[in-house]
Backbone atoms as SQL, in Angstrom:
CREATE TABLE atoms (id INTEGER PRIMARY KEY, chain TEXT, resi INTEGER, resn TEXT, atom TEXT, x REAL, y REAL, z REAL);
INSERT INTO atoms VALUES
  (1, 'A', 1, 'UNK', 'N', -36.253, -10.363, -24.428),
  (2, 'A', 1, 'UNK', 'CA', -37.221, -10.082, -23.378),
  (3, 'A', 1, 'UNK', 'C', -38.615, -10.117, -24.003),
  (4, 'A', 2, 'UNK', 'N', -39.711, -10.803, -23.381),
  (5, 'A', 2, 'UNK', 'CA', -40.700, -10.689, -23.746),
  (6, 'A', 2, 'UNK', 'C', -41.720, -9.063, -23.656),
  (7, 'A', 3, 'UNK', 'N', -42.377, -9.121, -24.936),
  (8, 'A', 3, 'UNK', 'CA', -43.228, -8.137, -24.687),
  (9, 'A', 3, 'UNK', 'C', -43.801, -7.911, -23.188),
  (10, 'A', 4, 'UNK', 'N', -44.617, -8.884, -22.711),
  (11, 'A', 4, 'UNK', 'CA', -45.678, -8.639, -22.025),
  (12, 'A', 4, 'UNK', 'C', -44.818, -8.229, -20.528),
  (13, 'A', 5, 'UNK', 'N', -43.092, -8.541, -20.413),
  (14, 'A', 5, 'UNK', 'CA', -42.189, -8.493, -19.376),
  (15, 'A', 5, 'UNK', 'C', -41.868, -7.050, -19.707),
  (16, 'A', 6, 'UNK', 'N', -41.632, -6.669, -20.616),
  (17, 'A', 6, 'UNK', 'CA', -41.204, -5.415, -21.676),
  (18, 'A', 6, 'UNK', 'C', -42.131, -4.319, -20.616),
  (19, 'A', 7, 'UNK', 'N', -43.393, -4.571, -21.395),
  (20, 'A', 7, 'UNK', 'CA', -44.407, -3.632, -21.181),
  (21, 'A', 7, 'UNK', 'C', -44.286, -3.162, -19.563),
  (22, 'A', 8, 'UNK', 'N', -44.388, -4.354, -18.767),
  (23, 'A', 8, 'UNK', 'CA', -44.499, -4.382, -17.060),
  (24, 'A', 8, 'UNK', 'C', -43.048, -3.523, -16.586),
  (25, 'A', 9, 'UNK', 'N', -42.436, -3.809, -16.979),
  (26, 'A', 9, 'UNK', 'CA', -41.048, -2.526, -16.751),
  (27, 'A', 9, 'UNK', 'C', -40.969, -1.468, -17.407),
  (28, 'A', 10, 'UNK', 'N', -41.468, -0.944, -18.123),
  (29, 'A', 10, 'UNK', 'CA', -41.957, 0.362, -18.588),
  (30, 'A', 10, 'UNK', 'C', -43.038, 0.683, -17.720),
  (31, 'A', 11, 'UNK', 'N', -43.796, 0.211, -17.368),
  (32, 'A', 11, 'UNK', 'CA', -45.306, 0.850, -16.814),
  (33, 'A', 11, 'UNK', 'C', -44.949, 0.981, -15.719),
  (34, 'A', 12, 'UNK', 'N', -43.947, 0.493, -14.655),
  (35, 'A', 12, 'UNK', 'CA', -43.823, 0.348, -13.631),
  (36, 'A', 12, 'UNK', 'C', -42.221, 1.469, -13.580),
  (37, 'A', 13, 'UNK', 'N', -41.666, 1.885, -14.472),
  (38, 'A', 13, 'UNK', 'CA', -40.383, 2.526, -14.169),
  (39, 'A', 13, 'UNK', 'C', -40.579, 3.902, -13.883),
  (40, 'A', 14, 'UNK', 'N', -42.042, 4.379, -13.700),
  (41, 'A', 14, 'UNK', 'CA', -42.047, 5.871, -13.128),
  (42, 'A', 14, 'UNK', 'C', -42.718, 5.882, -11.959),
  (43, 'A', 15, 'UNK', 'N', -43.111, 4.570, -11.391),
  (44, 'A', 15, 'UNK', 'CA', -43.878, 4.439, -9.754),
  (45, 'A', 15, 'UNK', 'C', -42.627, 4.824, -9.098),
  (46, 'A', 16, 'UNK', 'N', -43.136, 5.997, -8.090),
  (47, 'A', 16, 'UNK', 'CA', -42.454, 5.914, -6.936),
  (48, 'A', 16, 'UNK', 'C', -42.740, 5.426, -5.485),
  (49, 'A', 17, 'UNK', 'N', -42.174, 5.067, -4.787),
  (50, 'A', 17, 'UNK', 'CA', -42.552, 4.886, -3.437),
  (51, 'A', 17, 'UNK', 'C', -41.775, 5.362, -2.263),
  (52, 'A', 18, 'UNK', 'N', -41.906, 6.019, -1.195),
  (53, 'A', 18, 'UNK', 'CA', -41.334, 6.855, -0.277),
  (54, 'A', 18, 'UNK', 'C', -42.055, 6.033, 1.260),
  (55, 'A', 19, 'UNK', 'N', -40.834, 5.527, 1.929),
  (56, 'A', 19, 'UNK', 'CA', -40.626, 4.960, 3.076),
  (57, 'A', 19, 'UNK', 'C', -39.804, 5.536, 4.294),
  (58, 'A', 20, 'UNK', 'N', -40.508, 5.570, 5.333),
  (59, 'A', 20, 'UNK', 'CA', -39.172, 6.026, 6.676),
  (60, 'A', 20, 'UNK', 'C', -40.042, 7.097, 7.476),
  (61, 'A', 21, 'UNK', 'N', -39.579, 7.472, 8.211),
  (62, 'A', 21, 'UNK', 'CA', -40.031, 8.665, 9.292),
  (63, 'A', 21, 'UNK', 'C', -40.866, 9.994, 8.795),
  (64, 'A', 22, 'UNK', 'N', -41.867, 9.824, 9.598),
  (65, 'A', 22, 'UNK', 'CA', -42.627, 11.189, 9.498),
  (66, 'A', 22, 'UNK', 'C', -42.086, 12.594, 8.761),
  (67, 'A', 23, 'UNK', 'N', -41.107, 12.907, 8.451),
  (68, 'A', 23, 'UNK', 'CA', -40.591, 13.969, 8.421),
  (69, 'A', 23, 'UNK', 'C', -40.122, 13.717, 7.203),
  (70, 'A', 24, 'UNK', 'N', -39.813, 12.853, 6.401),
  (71, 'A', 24, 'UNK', 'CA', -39.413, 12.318, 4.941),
  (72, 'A', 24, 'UNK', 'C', -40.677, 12.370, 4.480),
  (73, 'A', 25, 'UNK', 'N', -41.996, 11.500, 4.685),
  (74, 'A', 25, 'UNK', 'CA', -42.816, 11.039, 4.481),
  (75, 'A', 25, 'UNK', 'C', -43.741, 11.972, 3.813),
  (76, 'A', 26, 'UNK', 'N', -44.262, 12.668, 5.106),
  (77, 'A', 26, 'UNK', 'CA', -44.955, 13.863, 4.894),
  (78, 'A', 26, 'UNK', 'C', -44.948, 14.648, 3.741),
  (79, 'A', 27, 'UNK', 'N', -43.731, 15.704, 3.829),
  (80, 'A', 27, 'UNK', 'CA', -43.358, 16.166, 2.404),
  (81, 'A', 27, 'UNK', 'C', -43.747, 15.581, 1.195),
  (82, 'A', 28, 'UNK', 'N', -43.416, 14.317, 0.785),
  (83, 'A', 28, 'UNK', 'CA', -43.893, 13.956, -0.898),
  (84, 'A', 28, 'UNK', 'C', -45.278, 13.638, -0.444),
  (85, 'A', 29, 'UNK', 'N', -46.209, 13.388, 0.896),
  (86, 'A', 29, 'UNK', 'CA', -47.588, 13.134, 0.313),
  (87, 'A', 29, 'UNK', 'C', -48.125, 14.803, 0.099),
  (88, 'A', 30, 'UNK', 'N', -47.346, 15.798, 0.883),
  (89, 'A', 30, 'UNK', 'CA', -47.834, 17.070, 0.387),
  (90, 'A', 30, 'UNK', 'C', -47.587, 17.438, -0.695),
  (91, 'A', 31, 'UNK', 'N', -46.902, 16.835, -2.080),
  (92, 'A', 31, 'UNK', 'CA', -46.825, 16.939, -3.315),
  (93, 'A', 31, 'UNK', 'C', -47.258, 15.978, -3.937),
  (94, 'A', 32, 'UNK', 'N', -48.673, 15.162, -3.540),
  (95, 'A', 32, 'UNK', 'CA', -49.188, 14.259, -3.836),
  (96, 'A', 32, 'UNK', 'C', -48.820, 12.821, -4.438),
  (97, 'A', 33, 'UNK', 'N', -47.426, 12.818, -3.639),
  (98, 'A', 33, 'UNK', 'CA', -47.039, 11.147, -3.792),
  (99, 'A', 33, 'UNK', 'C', -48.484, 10.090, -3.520),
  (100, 'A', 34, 'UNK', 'N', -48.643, 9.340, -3.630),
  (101, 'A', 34, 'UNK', 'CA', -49.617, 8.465, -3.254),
  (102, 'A', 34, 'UNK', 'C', -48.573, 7.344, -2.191),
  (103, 'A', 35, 'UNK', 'N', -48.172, 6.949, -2.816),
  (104, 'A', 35, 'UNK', 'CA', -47.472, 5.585, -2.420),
  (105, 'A', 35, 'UNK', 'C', -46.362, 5.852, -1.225),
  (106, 'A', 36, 'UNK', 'N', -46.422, 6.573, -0.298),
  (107, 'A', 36, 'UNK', 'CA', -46.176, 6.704, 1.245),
  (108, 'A', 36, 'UNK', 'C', -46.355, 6.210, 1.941),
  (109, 'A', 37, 'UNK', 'N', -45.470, 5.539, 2.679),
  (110, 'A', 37, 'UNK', 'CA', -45.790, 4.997, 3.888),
  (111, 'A', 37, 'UNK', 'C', -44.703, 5.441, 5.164),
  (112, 'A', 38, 'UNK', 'N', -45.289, 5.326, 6.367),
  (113, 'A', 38, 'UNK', 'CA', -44.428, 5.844, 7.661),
  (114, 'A', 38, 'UNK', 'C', -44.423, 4.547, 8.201),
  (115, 'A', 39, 'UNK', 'N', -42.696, 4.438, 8.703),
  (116, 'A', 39, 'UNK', 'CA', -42.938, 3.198, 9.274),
  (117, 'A', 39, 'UNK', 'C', -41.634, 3.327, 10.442),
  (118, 'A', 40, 'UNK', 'N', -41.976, 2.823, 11.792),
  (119, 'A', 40, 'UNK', 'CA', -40.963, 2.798, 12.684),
  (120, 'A', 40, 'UNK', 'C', -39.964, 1.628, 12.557),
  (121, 'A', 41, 'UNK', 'N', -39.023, 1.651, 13.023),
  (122, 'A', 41, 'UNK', 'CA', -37.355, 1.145, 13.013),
  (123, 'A', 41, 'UNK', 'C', -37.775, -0.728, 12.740),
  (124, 'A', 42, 'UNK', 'N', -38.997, -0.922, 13.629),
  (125, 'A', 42, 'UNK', 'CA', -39.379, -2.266, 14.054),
  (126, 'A', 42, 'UNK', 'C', -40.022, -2.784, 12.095),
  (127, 'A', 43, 'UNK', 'N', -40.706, -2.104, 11.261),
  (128, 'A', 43, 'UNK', 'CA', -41.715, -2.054, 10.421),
  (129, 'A', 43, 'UNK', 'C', -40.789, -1.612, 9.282),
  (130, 'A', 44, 'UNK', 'N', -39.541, -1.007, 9.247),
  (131, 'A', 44, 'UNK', 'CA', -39.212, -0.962, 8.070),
  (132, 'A', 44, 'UNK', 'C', -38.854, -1.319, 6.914),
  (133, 'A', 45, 'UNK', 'N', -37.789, -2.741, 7.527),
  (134, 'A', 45, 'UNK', 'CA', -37.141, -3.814, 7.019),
  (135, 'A', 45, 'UNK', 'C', -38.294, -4.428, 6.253),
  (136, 'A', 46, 'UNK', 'N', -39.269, -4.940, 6.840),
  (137, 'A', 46, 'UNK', 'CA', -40.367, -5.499, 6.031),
  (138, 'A', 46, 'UNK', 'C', -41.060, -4.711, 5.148),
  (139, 'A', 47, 'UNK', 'N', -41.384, -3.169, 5.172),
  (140, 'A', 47, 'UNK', 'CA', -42.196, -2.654, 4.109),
  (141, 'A', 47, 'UNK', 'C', -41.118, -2.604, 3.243),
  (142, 'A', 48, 'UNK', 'N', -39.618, -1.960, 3.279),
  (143, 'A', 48, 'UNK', 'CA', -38.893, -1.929, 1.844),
  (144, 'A', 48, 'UNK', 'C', -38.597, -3.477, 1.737),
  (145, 'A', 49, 'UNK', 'N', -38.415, -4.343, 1.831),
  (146, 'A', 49, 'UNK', 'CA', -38.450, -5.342, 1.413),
  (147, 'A', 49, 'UNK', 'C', -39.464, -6.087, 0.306),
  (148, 'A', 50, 'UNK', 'N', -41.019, -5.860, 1.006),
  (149, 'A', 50, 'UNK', 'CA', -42.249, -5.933, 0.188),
  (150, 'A', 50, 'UNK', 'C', -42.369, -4.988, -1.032),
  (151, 'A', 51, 'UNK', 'N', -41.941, -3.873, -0.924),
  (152, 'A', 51, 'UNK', 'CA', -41.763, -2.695, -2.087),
  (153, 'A', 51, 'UNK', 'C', -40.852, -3.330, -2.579),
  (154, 'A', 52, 'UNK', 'N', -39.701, -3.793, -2.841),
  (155, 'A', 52, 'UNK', 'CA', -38.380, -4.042, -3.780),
  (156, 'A', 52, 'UNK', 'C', -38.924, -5.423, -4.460),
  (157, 'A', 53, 'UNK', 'N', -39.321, -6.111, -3.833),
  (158, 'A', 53, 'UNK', 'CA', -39.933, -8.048, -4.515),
  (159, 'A', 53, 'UNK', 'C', -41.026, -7.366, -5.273),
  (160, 'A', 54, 'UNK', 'N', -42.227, -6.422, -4.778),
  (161, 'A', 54, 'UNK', 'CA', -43.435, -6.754, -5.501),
  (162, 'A', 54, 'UNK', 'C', -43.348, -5.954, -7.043),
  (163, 'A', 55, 'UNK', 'N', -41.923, -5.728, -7.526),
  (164, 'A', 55, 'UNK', 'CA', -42.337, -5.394, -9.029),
  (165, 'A', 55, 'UNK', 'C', -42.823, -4.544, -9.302),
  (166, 'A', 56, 'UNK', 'N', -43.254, -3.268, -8.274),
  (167, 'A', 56, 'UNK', 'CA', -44.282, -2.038, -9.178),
  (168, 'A', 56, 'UNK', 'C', -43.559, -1.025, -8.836),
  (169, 'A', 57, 'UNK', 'N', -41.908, -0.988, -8.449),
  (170, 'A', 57, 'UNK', 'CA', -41.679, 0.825, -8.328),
  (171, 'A', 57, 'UNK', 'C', -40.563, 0.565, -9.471),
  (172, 'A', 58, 'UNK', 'N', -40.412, 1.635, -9.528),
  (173, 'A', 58, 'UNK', 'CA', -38.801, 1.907, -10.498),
  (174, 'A', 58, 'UNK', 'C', -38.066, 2.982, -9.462),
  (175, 'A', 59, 'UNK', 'N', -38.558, 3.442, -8.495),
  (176, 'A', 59, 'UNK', 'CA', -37.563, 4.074, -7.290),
  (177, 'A', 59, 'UNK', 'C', -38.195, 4.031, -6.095),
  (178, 'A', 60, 'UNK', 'N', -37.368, 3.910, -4.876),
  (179, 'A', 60, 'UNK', 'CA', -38.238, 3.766, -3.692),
  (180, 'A', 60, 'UNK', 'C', -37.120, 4.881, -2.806),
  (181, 'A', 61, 'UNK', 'N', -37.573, 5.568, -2.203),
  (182, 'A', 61, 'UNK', 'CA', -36.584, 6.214, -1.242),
  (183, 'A', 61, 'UNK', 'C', -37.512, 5.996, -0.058),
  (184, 'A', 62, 'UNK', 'N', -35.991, 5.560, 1.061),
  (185, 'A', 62, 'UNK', 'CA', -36.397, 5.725, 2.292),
  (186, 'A', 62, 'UNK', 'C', -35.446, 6.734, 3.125),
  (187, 'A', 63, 'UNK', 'N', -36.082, 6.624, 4.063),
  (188, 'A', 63, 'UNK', 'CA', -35.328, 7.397, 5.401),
  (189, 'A', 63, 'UNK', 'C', -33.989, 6.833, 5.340),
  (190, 'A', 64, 'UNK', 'N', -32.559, 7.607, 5.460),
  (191, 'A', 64, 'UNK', 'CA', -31.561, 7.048, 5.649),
  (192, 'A', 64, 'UNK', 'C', -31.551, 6.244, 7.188),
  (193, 'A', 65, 'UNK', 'N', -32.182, 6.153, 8.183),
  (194, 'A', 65, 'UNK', 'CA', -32.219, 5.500, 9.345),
  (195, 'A', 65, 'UNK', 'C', -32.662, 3.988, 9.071),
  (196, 'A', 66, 'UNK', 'N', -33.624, 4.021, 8.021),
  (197, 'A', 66, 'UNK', 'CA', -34.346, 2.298, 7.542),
  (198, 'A', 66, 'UNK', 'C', -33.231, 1.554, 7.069),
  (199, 'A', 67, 'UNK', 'N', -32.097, 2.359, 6.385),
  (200, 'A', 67, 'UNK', 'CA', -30.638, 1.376, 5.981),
  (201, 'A', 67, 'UNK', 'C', -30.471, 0.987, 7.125),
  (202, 'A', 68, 'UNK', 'N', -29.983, 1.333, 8.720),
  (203, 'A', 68, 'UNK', 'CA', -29.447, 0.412, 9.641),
  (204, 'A', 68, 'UNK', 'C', -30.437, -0.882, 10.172),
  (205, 'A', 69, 'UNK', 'N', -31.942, -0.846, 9.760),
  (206, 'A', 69, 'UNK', 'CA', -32.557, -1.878, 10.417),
  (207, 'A', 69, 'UNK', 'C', -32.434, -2.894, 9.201),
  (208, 'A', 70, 'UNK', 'N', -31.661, -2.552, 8.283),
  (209, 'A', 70, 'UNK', 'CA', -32.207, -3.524, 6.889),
  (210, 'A', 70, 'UNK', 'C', -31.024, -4.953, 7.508),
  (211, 'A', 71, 'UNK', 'N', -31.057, -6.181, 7.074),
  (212, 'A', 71, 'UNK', 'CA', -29.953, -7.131, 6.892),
  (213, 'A', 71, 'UNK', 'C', -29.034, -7.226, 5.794),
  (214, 'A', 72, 'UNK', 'N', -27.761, -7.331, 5.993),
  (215, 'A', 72, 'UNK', 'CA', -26.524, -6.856, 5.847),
  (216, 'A', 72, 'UNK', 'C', -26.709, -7.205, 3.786),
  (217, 'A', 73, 'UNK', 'N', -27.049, -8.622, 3.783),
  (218, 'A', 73, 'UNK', 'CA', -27.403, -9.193, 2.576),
  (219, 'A', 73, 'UNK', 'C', -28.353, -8.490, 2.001),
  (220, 'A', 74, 'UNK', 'N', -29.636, -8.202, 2.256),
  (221, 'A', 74, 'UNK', 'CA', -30.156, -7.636, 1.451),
  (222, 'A', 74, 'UNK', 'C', -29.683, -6.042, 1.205),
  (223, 'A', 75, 'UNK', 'N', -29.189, -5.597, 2.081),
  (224, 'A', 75, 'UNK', 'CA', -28.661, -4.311, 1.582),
  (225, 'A', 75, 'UNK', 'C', -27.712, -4.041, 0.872),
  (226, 'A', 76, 'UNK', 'N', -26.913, -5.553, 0.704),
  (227, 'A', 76, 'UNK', 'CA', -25.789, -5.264, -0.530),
  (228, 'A', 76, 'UNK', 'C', -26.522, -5.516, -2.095),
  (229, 'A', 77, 'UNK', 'N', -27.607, -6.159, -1.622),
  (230, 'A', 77, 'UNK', 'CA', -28.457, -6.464, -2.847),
  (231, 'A', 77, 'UNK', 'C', -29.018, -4.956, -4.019),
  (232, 'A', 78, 'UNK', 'N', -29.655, -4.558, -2.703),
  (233, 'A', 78, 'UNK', 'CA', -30.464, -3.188, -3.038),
  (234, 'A', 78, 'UNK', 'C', -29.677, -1.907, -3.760),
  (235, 'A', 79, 'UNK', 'N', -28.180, -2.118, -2.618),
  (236, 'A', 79, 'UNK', 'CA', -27.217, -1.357, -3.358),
  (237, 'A', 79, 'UNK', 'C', -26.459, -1.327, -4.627),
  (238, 'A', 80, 'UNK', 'N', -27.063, -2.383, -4.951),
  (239, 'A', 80, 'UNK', 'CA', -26.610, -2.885, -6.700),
  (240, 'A', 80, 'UNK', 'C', -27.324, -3.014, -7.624),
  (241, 'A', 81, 'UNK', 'N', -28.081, -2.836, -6.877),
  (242, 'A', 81, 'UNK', 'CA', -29.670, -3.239, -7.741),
  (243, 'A', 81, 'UNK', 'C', -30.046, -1.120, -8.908),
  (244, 'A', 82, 'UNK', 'N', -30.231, -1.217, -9.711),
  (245, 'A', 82, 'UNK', 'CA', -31.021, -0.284, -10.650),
  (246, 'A', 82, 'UNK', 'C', -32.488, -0.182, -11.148),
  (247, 'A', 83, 'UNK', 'N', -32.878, -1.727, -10.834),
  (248, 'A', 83, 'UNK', 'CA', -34.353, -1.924, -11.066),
  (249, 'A', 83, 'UNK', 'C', -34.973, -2.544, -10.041),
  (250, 'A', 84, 'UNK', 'N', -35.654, -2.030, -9.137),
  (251, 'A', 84, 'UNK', 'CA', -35.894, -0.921, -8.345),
  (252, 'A', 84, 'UNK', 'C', -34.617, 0.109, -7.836),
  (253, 'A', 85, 'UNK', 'N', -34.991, 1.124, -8.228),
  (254, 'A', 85, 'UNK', 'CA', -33.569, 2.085, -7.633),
  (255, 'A', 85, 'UNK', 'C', -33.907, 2.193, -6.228),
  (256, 'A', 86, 'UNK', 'N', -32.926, 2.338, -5.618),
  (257, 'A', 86, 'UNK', 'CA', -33.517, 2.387, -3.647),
  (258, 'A', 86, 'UNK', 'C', -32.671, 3.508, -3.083),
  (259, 'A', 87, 'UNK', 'N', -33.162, 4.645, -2.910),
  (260, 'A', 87, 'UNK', 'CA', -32.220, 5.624, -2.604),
  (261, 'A', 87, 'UNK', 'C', -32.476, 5.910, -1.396),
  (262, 'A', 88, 'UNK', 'N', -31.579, 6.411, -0.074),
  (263, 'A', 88, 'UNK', 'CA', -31.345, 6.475, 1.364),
  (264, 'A', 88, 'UNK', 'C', -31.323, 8.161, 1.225),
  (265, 'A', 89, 'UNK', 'N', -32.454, 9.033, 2.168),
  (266, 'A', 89, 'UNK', 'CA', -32.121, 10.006, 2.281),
  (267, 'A', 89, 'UNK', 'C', -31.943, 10.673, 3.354),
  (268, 'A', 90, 'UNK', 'N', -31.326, 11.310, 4.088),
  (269, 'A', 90, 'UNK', 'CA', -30.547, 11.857, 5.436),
  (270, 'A', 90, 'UNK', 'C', -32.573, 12.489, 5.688),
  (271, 'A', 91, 'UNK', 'N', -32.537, 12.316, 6.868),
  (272, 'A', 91, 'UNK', 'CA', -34.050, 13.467, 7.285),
  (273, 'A', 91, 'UNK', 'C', -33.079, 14.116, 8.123),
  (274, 'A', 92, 'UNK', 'N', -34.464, 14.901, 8.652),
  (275, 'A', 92, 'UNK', 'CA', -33.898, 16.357, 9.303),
  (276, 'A', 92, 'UNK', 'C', -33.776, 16.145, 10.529),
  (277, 'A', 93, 'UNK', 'N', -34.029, 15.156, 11.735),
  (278, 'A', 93, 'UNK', 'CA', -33.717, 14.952, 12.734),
  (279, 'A', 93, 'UNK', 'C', -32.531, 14.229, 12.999),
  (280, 'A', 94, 'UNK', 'N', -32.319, 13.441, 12.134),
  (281, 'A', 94, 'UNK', 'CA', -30.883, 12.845, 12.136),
  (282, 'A', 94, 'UNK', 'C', -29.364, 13.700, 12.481),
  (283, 'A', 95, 'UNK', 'N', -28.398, 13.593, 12.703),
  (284, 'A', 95, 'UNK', 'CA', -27.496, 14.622, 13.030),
  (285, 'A', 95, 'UNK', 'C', -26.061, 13.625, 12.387),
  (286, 'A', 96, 'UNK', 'N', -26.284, 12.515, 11.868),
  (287, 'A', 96, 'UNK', 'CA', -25.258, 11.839, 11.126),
  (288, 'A', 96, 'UNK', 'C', -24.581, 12.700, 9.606),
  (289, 'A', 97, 'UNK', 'N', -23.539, 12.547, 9.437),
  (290, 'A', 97, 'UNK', 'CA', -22.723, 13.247, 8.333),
  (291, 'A', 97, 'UNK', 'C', -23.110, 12.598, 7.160),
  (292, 'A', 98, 'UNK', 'N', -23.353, 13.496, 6.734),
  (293, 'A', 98, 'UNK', 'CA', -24.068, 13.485, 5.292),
  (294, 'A', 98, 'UNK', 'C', -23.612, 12.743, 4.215),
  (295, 'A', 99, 'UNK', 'N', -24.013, 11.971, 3.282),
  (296, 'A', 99, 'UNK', 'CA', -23.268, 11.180, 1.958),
  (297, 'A', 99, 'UNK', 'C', -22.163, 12.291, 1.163),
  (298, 'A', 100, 'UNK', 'N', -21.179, 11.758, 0.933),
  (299, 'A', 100, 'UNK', 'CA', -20.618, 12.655, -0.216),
  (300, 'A', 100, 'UNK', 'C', -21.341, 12.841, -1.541),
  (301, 'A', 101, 'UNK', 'N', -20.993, 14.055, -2.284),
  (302, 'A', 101, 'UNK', 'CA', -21.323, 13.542, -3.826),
  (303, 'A', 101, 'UNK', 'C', -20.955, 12.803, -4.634),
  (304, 'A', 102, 'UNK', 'N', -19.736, 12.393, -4.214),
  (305, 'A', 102, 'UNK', 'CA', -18.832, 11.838, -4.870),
  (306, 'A', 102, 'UNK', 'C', -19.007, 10.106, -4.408),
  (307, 'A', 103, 'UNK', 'N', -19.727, 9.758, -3.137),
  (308, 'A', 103, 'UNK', 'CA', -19.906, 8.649, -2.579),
  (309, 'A', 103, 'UNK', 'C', -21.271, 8.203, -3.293),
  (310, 'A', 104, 'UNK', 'N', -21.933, 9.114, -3.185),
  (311, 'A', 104, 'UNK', 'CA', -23.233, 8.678, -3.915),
  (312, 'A', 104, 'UNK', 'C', -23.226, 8.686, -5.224),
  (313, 'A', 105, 'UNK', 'N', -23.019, 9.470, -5.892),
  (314, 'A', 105, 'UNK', 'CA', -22.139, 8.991, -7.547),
  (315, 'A', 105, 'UNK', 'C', -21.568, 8.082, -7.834),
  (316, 'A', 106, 'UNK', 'N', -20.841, 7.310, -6.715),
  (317, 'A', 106, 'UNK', 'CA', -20.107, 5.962, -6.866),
  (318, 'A', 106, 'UNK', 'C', -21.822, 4.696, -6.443),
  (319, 'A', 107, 'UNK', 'N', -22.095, 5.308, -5.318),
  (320, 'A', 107, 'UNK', 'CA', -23.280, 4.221, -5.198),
  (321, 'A', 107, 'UNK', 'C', -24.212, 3.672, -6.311),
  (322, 'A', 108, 'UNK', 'N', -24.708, 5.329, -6.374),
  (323, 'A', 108, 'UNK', 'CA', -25.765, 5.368, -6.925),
  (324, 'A', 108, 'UNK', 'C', -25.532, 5.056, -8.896),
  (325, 'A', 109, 'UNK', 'N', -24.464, 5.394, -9.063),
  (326, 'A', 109, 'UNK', 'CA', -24.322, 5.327, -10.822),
  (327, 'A', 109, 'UNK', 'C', -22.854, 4.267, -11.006),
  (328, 'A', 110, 'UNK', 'N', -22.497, 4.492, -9.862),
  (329, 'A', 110, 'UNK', 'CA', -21.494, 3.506, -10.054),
  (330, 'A', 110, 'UNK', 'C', -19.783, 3.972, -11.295),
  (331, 'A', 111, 'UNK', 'N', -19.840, 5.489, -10.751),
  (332, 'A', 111, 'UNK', 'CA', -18.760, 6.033, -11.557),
  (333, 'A', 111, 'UNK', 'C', -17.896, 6.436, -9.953),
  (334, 'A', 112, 'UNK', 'N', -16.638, 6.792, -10.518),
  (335, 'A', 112, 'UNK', 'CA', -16.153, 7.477, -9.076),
  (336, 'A', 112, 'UNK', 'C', -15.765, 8.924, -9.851),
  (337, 'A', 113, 'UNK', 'N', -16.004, 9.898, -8.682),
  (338, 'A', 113, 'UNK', 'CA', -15.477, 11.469, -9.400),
  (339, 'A', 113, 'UNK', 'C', -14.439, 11.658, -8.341),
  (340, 'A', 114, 'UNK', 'N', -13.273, 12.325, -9.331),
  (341, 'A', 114, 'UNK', 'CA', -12.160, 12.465, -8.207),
  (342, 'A', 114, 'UNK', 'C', -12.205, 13.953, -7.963),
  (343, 'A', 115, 'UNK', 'N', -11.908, 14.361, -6.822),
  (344, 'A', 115, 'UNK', 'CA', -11.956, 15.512, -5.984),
  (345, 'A', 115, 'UNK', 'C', -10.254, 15.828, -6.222),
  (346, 'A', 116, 'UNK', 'N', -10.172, 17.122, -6.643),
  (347, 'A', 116, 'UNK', 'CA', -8.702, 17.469, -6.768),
  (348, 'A', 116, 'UNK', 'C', -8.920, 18.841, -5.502);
């Protein structure tokens, strides 16, 4: 790997970026996220999309609701993907059943934990 490729993934592996509904959103700019954006059902697909190509996060979380507007392909992409990490988080208006730990441990790290 080249240095100057080197360097750009280090500098870029502690940007975060936070996408999805008011109620996700809010919260990290009140802990001074910068890189927030609110975006409705119509607007989402395209901002995490533009966040995952343009190279500057090393994690992006959105609203778990922005997974159903995404296309089927790129979301198997994202889900495999580690560089940008893309993590889905339940908000508080939602009333859908929650990820396992054990599901997201498999997603997210790609181990499975067995539940006895």
């Amino acid at each position: 790997m080249s240095e100057q490729l080197s360097k750009q993934i280090s500098d870029n592996a502690g940007k975060l970026a936070i996408v999805g509904d008011r109620e996700l959103v809010i919260g990290y700019r009140l802990i001074g996220i910068d890189d927030t954006f609110i975006v409705d059902s119509g607007e989402a697909s395209k901002k995490i999309q533009e966040l995952y190509s343009s190279g500057e996060f090393g994690l992006i979380i959105a609203s778990d609701s922005v997974r159903s507007s995404l296309p089927i392909t790129f979301l198997s992409s994202i889900e495999e993907s580690i560089e940008p990490l893309v993590l889905f988080m339940p908000s508080q208006k939602e009333n859908k059943e929650e990820e396992s730990i054990a599901a997201l441990a498999k997603r997210v790290l790609g181990i499975k934990i067995e539940v006895s």
